[in-house]
C-alpha positions as CSV (number, residue, x, y, z in Angstrom):
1,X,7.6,-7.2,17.3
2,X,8.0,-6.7,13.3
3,X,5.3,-4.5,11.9
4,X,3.1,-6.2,9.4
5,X,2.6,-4.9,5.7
6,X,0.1,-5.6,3.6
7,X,0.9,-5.0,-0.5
8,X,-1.7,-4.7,-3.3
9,X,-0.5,-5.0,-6.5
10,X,-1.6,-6.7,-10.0
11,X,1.8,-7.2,-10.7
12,X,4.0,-9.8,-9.3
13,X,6.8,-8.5,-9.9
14,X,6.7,-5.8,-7.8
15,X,5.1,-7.4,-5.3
16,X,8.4,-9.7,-5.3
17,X,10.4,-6.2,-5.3
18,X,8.6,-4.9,-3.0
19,X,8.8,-8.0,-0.6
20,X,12.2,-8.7,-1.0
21,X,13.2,-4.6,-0.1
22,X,10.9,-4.9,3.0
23,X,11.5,-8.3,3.9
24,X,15.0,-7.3,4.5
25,X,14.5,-5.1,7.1
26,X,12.2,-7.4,9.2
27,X,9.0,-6.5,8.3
28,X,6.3,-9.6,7.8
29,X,4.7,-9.3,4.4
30,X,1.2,-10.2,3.0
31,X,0.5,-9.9,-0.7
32,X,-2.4,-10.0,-2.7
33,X,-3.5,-8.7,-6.4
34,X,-6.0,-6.4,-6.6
35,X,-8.2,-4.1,-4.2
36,X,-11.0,-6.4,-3.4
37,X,-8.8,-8.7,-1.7
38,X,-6.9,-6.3,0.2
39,X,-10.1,-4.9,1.6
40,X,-11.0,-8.8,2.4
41,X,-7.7,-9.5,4.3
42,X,-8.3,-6.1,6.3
43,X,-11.4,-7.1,7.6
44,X,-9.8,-10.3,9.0
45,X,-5.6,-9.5,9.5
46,X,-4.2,-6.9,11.4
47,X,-1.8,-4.8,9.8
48,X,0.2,-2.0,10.6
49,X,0.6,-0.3,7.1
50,X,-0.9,-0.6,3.6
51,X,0.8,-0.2,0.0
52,X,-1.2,-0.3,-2.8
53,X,-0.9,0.0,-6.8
54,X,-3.7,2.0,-8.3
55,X,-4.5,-0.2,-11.7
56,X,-5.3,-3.2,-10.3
57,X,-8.4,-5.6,-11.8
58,X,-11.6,-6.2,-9.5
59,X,-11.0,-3.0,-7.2
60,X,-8.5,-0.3,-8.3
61,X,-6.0,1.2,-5.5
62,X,-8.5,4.1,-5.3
63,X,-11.6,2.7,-4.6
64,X,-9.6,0.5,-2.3
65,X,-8.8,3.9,-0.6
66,X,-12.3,5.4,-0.8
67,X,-13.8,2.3,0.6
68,X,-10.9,2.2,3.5
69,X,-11.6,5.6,4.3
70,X,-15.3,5.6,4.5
71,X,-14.7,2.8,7.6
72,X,-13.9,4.1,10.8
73,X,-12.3,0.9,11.5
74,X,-10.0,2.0,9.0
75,X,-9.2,5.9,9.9
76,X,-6.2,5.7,11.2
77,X,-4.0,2.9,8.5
78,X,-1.5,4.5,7.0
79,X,-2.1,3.8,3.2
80,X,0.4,4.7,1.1
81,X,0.2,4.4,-2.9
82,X,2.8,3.2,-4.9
83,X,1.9,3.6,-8.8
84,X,3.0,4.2,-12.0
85,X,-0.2,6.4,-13.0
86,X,0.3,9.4,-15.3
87,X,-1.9,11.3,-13.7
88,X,-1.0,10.7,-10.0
89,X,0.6,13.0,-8.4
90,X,1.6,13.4,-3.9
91,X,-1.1,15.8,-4.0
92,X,-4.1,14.3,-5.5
93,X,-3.6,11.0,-4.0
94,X,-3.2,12.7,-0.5
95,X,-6.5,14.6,-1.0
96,X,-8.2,11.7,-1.1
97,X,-6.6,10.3,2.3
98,X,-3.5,8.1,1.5
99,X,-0.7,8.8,3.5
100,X,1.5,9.1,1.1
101,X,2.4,8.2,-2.0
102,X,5.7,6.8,-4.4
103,X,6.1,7.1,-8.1
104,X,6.8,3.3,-9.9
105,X,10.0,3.0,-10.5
106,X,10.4,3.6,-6.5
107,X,14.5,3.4,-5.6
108,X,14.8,0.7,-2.2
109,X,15.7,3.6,-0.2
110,X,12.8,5.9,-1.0
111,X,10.7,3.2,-0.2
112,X,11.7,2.0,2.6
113,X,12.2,5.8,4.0
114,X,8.6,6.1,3.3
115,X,7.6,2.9,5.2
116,X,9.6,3.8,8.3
117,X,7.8,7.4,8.0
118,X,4.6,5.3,8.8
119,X,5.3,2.4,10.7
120,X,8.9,2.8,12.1
């Protein structure tokens, strides 16, 4: 059964990059633009991995991931953080309890080795 991603991100463009990448290797894809939504769709779809931006209007990537972590519901979705952020680095953005996390430009391979890290 295809794992199901869900994909936060203001800019539609890289959710259409991101989808198309992950689309071709099977995986069902839900978008939406900003935090507050993704934390909506959680609470009602079942997914098996989360990428998220960190600028994003509404709810930013890391309150998204604050919010996410504070739920036990939540304790055990990988996260992973895919942003563009000066001031982001693995380290930081681990600390506070993503999975992992991708630099913007991310290369199709480097993504999708990330995603299979998490969800197979």
């Amino acid at each position: 059964m295809p794992k199901t991603i869900l994909i936060a991100d203001d800019n539609e463009s890289v959710r259409t990059i991101l989808k198309l990448t992950l689309q071709f290797k099977g995986y069902n894809l839900i978008e939406v633009d900003n935090g507050a939504k993704a934390l909506e769709t959680l609470k009602t779809t079942e997914v098996d991995l989360l990428i998220s931006d960190i600028d994003m209007p509404q709810m930013n990537g890391l309150e998204l991931l604050a919010a996410l972590r504070a739920d036990p519901k939540f304790a055990s979705l990988p996260i992973l953080i895919c942003s563009a952020e000066q001031d982001a680095t693995e380290e930081n953005i681990v600390a506070r309890g993503a999975s992992g996390f991708l630099t913007k430009p991310c290369p199709p391979s480097e993504l999708l080795g990330a995603v299979a890290k998490f969800v197979g």
